[in-house]
C-alpha positions as CSV (number, residue, x, y, z in Angstrom):
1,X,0.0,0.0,0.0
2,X,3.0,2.5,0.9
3,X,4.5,1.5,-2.4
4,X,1.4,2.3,-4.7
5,X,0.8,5.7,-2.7
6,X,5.3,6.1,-3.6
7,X,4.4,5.0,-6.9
8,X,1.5,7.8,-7.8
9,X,2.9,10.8,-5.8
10,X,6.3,10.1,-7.9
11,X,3.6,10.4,-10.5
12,X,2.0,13.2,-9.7
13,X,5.2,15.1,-9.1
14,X,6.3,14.2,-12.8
15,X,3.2,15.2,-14.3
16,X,3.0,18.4,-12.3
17,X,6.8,18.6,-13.6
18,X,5.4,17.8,-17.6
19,X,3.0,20.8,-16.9
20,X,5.2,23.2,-15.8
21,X,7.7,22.5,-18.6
22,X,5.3,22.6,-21.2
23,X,3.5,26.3,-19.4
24,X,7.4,26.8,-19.8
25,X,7.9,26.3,-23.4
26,X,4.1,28.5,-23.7
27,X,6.1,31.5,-22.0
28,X,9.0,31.2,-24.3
29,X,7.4,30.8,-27.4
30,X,5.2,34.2,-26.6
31,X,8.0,35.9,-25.7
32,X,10.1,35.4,-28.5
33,X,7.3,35.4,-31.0
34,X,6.9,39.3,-29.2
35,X,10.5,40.1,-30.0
36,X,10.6,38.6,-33.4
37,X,7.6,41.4,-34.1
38,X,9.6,43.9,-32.6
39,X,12.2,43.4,-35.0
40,X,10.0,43.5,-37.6
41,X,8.9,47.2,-37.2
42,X,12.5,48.2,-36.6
43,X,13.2,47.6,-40.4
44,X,14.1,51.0,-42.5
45,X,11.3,52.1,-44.5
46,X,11.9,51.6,-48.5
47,X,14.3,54.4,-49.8
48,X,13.6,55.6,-53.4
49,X,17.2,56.1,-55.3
50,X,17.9,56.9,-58.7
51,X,20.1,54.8,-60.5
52,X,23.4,57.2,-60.0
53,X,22.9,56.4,-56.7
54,X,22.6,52.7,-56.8
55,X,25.7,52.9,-58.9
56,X,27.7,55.1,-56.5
57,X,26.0,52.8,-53.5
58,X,27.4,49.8,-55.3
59,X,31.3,50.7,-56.3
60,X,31.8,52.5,-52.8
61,X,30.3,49.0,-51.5
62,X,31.5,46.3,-53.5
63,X,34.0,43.8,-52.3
64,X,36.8,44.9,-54.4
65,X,36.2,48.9,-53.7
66,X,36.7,47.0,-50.3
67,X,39.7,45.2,-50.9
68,X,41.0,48.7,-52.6
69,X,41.2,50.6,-49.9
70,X,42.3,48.0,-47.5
71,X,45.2,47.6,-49.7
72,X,45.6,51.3,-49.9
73,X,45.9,51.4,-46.0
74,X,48.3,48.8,-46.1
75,X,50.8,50.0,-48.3
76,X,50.0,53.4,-46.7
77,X,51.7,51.9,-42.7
78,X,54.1,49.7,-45.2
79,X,55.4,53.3,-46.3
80,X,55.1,54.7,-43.1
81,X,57.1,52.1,-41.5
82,X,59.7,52.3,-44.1
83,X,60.2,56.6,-43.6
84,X,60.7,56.1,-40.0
85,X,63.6,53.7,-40.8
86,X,65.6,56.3,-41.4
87,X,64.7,59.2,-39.0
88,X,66.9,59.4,-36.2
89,X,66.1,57.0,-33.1
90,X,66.6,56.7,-29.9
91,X,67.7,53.8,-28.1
92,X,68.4,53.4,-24.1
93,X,70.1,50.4,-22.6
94,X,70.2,50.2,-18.9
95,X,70.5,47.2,-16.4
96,X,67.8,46.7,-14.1
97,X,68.7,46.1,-10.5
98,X,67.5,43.0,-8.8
99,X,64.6,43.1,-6.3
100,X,65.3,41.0,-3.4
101,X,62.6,40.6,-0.6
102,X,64.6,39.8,2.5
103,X,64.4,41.3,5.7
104,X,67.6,41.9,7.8
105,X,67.8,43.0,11.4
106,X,69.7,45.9,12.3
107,X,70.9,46.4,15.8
108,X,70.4,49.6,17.6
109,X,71.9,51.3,20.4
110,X,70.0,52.6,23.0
């Protein structure tokens, strides 16, 4: 008899478990389907562009108008780096001393 009332409170407990899991999955399911509309009105409304525009849009935004100026930059700090080859430098050399931790007594008269 002890076993069977085990048995169906275990039972209970995993259905009230079930329930909660699937209110759960309810709750998460509104609230993303409440940000994914969100989203939705946070588009850009439609933008009317002639085609010099689209043109312009498209050669300042292509992959190689990309890779262009990348490349410009690069051999830009290439250059840079080789100028300050020959300006004058400055170099200090110095010997750090050694940090000991060590206490020492010192007798004192009094």
């Amino acid at each position: 008899m002890q076993l069977i009332r085990i048995l169906s409170n275990h039972f209970a407990m995993s259905n009230n478990i079930i329930i909660m899991v699937k209110n759960l999955k309810c709750k998460l399911l509104v609230l993303l389907l409440m940000c994914n509309s969100f989203l939705l009105f946070a588009q850009k409304k439609d933008i009317n562009l002639s085609l010099k525009q689209v043109i312009d849009l498209s050669l300042k935004q292509s992959p190689m108008a990309k890779l262009a100026a990348t490349s410009f930059k690069n051999k830009y700090w290439i250059y840079k780096t080789y100028k300050a080859d020959y300006k004058p430098q400055l170099r200090l050399n110095a010997t750090l001393p050694e940090l000991t931790r060590s206490y020492q007594n010192v007798a004192q008269n009094v």
